[in-house]
C-alpha positions as CSV (number, residue, x, y, z in Angstrom):
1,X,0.0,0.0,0.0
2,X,1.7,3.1,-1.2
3,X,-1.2,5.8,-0.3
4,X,-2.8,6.1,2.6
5,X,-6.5,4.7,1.8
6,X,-9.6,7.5,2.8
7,X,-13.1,6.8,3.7
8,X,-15.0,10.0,2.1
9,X,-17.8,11.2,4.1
10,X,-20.1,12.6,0.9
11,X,-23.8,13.9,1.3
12,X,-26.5,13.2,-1.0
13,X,-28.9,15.8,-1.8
14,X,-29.6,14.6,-5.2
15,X,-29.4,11.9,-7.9
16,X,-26.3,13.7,-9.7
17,X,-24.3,13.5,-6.2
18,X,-26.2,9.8,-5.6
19,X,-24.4,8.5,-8.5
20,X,-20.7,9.1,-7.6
21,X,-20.8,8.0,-4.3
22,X,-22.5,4.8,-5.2
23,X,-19.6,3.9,-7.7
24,X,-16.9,4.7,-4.7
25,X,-18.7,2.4,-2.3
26,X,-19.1,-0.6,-5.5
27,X,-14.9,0.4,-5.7
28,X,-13.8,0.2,-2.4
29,X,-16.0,-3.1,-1.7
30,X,-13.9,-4.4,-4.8
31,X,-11.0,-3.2,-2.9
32,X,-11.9,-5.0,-0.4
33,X,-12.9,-8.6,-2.0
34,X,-9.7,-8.4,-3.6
35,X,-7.4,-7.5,-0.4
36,X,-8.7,-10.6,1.2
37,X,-7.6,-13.0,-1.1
38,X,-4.2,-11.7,-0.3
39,X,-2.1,-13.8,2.7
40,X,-0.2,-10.3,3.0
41,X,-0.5,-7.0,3.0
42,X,2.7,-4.7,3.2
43,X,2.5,-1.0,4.3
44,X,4.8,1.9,3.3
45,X,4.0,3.2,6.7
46,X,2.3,2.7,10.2
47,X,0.2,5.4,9.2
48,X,-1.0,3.5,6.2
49,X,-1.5,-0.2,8.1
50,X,-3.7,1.9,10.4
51,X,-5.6,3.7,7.5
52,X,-6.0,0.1,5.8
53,X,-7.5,-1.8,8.6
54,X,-9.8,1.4,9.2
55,X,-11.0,1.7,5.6
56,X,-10.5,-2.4,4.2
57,X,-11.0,-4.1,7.7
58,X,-13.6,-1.7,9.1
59,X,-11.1,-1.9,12.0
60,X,-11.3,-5.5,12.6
61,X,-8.5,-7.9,12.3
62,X,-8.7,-11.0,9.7
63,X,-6.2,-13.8,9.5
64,X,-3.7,-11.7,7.1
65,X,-0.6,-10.9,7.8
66,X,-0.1,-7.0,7.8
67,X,3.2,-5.8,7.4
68,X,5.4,-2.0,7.5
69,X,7.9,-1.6,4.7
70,X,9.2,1.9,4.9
71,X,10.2,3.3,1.3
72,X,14.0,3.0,0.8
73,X,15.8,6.1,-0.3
74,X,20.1,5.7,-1.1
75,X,21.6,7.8,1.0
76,X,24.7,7.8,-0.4
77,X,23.4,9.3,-3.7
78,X,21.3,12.2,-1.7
79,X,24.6,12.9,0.0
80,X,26.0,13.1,-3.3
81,X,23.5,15.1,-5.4
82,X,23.1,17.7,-2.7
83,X,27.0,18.3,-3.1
84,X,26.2,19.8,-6.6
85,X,26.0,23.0,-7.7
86,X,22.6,25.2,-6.2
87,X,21.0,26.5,-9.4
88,X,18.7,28.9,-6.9
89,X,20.4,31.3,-4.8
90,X,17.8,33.5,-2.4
91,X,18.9,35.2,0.9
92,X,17.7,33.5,4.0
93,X,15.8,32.5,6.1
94,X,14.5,30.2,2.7
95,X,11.4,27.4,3.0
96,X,11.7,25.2,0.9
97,X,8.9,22.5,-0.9
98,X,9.7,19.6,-2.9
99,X,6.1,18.5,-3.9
100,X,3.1,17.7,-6.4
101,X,0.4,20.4,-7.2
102,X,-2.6,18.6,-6.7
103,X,-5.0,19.0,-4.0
104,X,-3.6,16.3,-1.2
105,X,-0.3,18.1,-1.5
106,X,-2.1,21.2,0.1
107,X,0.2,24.0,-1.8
108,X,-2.7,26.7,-1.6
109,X,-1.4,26.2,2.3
110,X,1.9,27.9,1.8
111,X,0.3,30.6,0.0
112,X,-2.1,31.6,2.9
113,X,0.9,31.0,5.7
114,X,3.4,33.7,3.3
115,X,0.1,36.4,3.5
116,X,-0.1,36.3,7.0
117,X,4.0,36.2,7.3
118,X,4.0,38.9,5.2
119,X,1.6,41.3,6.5
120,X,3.1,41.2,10.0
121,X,6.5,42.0,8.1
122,X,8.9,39.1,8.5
123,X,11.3,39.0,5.5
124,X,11.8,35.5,4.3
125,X,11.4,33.5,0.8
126,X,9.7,30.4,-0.2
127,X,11.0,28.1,-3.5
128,X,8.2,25.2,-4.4
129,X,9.5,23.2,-6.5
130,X,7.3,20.9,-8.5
131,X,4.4,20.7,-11.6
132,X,1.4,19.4,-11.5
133,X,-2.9,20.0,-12.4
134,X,-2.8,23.1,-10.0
135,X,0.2,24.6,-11.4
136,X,-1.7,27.8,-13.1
137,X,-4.0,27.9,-10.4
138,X,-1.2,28.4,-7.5
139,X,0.5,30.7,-10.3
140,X,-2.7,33.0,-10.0
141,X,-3.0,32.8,-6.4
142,X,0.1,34.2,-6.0
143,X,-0.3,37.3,-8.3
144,X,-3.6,38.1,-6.8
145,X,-1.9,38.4,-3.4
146,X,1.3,40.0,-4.9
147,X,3.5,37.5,-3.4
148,X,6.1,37.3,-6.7
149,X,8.5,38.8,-4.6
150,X,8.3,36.3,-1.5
151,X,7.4,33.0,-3.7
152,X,8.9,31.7,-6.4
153,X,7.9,28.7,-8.6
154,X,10.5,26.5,-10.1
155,X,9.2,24.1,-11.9
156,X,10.3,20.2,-12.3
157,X,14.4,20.3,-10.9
158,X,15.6,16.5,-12.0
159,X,18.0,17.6,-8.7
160,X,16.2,19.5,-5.9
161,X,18.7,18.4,-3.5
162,X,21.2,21.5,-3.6
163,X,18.2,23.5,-2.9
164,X,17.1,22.0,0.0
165,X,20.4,21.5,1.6
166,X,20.6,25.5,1.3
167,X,17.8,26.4,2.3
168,X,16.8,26.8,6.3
169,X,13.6,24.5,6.6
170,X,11.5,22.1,4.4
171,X,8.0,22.6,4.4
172,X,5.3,19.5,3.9
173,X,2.1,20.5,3.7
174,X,0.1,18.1,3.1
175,X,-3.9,17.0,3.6
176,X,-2.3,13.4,3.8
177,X,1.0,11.7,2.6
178,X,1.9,7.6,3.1
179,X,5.3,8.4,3.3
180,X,7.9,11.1,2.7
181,X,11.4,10.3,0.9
182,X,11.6,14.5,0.9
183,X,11.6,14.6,4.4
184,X,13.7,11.9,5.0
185,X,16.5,13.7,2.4
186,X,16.3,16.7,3.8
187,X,16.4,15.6,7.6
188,X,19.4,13.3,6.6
189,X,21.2,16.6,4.6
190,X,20.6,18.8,7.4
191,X,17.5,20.8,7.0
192,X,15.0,20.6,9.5
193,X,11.2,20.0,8.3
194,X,8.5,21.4,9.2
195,X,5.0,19.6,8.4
196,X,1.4,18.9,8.7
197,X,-0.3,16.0,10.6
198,X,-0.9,13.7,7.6
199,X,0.3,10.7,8.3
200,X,3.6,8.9,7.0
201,X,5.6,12.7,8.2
202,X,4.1,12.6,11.2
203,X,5.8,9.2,11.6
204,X,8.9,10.2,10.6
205,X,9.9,13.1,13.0
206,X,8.2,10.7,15.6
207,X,5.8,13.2,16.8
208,X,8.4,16.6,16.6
209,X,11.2,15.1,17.6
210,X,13.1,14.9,14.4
């Protein structure tokens, strides 16, 4: 399991909203069926294995083995990459987020967080780093709320390591993540993380410590 499975809570007012959340239900009944047939089930996280029995098991335990895998991330190569040359250069303090625009990633959360930094007058920059569906919408965010100057937008980097071995923190801001190889790279390159309570992260710096 390499996401962290949801339950949706949807209302139904009508026969158009009827429709979709019958055909989620007939999915994750499927989901189910077919889990079961399995004598395993391995977990990128405790934070998935939870989520699974809650959403697959209804929170009961079968006679299935469940199992936490963490993702594996080469060290050695992190090490190396960040060692190359930074292709950003901003003057500190510099947040930094290595991420996916699409709503779970929860981008539209660093925008709100650099208004209200901004408007009591801290001087700082943010780089996001990343593409994705909400690209243009995040793009417009940010000019309606003249932040050009505190946020900037990168883009795909094949090599964001550099950049967040420069920078001052990491940001995760996510609705809900599995896992995190970002934060692990950046907590093992020096940059402490700061993130949301969505699962895998929360894991990771074991409640704040790391």
């Amino acid at each position: 399991i390499h996401n962290l499975p949801t339950r949706y809570k949807y209302g139904i007012n009508n026969l158009k909203e009827y429709i979709p959340v019958k055909l989620l239900k007939t999915r994750i009944n499927r989901l189910i069926c077919s889990y079961r047939k399995y004598d395993e089930v391995i977990c990128v996280s405790n934070a998935c294995k939870d989520r699974y029995t809650e959403v697959f098991n209804y929170g009961k335990t079968y006679d299935q083995k469940l199992t936490v895998l963490y993702n594996a991330l080469d060290m050695e190569i992190v090490g190396e990459k960040g060692n190359e040359k930074v292709e950003l250069k901003l003057s500190p303090p510099v947040f930094i987020s290595v991420t996916r625009f699409s709503i779970e990633k929860g981008v539209d959360r660093i925008v709100e967080a650099s208004v209200r930094l901004k408007s009591e007058g801290y001087d700082f920059r943010v780089v996001v780093v990343g593409d994705g569906d909400l690209l243009e919408n995040i793009k417009q965010r940010i000019a309606e709320q003249s932040l050009e100057d505190v946020i900037t937008l990168t883009g795909y980097m094949p090599n964001p390591y550099p950049e967040i071995k420069e920078s001052d923190w990491l940001i995760c801001s996510s609705h809900k993540e599995s896992f995190s190889l970002v934060l692990i790279a950046s907590i093992f390159l020096g940059t402490p993380v700061i993130t949301t309570d969505c699962g895998g992260p929360t894991e990771i710096v074991d409640g704040g410590k790391y």
